[in-house]
N, C-alpha and C positions, 0 to 999 in steps of 0.2 A: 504493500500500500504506500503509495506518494503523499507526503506531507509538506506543509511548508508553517514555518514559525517565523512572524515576527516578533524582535525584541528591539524595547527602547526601554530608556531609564524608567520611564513612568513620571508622573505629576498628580499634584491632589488638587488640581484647579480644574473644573471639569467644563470649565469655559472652553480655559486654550485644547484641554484637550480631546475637545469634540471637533474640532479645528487643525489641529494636529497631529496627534497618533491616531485618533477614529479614521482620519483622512486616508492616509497612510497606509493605516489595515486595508479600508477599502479598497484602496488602489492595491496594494499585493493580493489579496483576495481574486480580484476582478483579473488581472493579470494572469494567475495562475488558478484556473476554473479545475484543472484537473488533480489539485491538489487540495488536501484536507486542510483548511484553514487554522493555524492555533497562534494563539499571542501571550508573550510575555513581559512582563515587566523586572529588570536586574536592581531595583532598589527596594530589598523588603520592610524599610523604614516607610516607605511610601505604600508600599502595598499594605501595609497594618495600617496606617494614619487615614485611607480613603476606609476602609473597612471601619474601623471605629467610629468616624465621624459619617458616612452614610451609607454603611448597609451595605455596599460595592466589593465583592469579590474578582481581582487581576490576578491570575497566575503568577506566581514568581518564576524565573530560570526553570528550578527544579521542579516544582509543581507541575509544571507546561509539558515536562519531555518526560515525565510519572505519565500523563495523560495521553500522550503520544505513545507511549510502550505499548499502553493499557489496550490502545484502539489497533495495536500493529503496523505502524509505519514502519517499513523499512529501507524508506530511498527518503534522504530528509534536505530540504535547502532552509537552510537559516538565515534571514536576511535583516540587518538592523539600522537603524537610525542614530548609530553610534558616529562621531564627526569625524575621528581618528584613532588612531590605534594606541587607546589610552587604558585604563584600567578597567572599565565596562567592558571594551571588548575582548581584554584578556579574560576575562569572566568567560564569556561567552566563546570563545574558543576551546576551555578548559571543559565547561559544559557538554558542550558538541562534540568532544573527545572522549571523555567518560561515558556519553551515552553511544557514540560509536562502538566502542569497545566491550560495550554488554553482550551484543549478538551479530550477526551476521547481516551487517546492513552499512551503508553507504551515507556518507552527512558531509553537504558543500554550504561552508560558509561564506558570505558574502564579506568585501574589504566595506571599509569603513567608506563613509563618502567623500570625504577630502584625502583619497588615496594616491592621486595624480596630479602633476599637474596641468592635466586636460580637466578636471574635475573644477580642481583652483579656479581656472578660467571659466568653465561653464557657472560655478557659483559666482563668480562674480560681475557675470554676464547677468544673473537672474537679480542680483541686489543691484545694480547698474540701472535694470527698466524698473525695478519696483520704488524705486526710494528717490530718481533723477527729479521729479515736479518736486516732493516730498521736502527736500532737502531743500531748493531753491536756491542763494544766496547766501547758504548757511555751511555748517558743513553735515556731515553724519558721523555718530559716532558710533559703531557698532560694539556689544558686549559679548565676548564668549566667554565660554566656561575657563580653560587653558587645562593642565594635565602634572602632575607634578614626573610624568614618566618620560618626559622627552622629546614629543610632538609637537611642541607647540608653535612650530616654524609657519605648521600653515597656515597660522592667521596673519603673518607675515607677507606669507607666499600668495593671499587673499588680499591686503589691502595695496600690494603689489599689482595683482590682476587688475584690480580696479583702477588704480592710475594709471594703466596702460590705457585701458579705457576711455581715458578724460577725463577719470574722475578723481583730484587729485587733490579733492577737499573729502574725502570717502576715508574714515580710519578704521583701523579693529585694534580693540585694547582686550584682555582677560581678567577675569576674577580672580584668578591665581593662575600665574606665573607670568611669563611676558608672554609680548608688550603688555606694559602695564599701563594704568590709567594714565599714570603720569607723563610718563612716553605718550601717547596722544594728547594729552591735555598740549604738553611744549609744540607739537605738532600744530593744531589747531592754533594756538595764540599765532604760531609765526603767520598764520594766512590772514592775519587780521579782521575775520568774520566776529558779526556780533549774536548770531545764532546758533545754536547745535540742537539738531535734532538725536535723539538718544532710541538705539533699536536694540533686541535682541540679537544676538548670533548664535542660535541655540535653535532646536528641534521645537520647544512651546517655548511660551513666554508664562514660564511660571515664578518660582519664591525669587530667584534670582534678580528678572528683571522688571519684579513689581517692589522688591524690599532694594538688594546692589543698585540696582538701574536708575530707580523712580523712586524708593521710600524717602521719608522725611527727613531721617537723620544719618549726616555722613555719605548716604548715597552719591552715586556718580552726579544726578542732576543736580543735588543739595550741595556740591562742590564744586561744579559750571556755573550756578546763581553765585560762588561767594566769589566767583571772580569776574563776574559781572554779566555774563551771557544769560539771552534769554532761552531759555530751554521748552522741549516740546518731546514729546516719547510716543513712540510706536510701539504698542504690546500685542505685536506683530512675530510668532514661532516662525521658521523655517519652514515647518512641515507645512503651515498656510502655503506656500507656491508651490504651485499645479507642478514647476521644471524641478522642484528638490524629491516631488513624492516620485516624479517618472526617473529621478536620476536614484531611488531606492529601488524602484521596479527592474532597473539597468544593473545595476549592481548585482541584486536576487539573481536575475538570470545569465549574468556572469561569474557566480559563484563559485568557487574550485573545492575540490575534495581535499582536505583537510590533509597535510605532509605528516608522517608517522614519526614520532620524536625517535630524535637519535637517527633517524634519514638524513 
């Protein structure tokens, strides 16, 4: 039996995420008809927190592939909304390995979405037409997660795409690690703009960039205002555009079979 899994971190905003990982599912769903649909979420902080507070049962990781045994898949693609090859998806590669190795059965994982730098360019081709009116005479400031494992060039290697672009007031800073906020902040002053609009770089726009992004105190915006910019925020996920969910659908079905450790 053919399966397919997707996995994202999860979020307990069930705003963005009817918007975003709901999106998401559907489009892998709808892509792959001949395949048993199942979905995960890798943060079971979040999978307890939406269950407590309303009733909402998400698979975790392990839960997800208990369920998939149960039902008999034996040919599995695992496709995720992970941005890079950070600690989520060591999870999930870990996962997909262990449950290979139960029985006699085949599991292709998908790379993460910022695997290339033809990916680089197609994301920043999709923030390019979504954010060009948005921005106006201001600049953008985009927030991502960042990874404390080593990746985190590509949000480098992204606000590079974009200035290829022309768009050369487009930044990307991280929550943790670099660039940091500060690094864009010096950035922006040197353009002389008296506006930033403030977006996610992230799959939803949950705790991150409604508390880091937008909250009250010490926030990114609450730190643009103290130095005099007007600010303005888009709580606007990645997985909202139609080009991020087809470039997960792209990914799933370029999946490869998992290399055998110590190969």
């Amino acid at each position: 039996m053919k399966g397919l899994l997707s996995v994202s971190f999860g979020t307990s905003h069930p705003d963005t995420r009817a918007k975003t990982i709901d999106a998401v599912d559907k489009a892998l769903a709808d892509a792959f008809p001949e395949r048993a649909f199942y979905s995960a979420w890798t943060s079971p902080r979040i999978v307890a927190k939406v269950e407590a507070e309303r009733g909402e049962h998400h698979d975790t990781l392990d839960e997800a592939l208990c369920r998939i045994d149960a039902d008999g898949v034996d040919d599995l693609v695992v496709a995720t909304t992970c941005l890079m090859q950070g600690g989520e998806m060591r999870k999930i590669v870990e996962a997909a390995r262990t449950w290979e190795a139960r029985g006699s059965r085949n599991v292709r994982v998908a790379a993460p979405l910022m695997a290339t730098p033809a990916d680089h360019a197609r994301m920043a081709a999709a923030l390019s037409d979504e954010f060009s009116d948005a921005a106006g005479d201001g600049a953008l400031l985009l927030m991502g997660h960042g990874s404390p494992y080593g990746s985190n060039q590509l949000y480098s290697d992204v606000q590079d795409a974009l200035h290829a672009l022309g768009r050369g007031r487009f930044f990307v800073a991280t929550v943790e690690g670099s660039p940091t906020f500060e690094d864009a902040l010096a950035s922006i002053e040197r353009t002389g703009v008296a506006r930033v609009l403030l977006a996610p770089f992230m799959i939803v726009a949950g705790d991150h960039a409604r508390n880091d992004m937008t909250g009250p105190d010490d926030s990114w915006a609450a730190r643009l205002r103290a130095r005099g910019f007007e600010v303005e925020a888009v709580l606007k996920g990645l997985g909202e555009f139609a080009e991020v969910r087809q470039l997960v659908v792209e990914h799933a079905r370029e999946a490869k079979l998992l290399e055998r450790e110590g190969a």
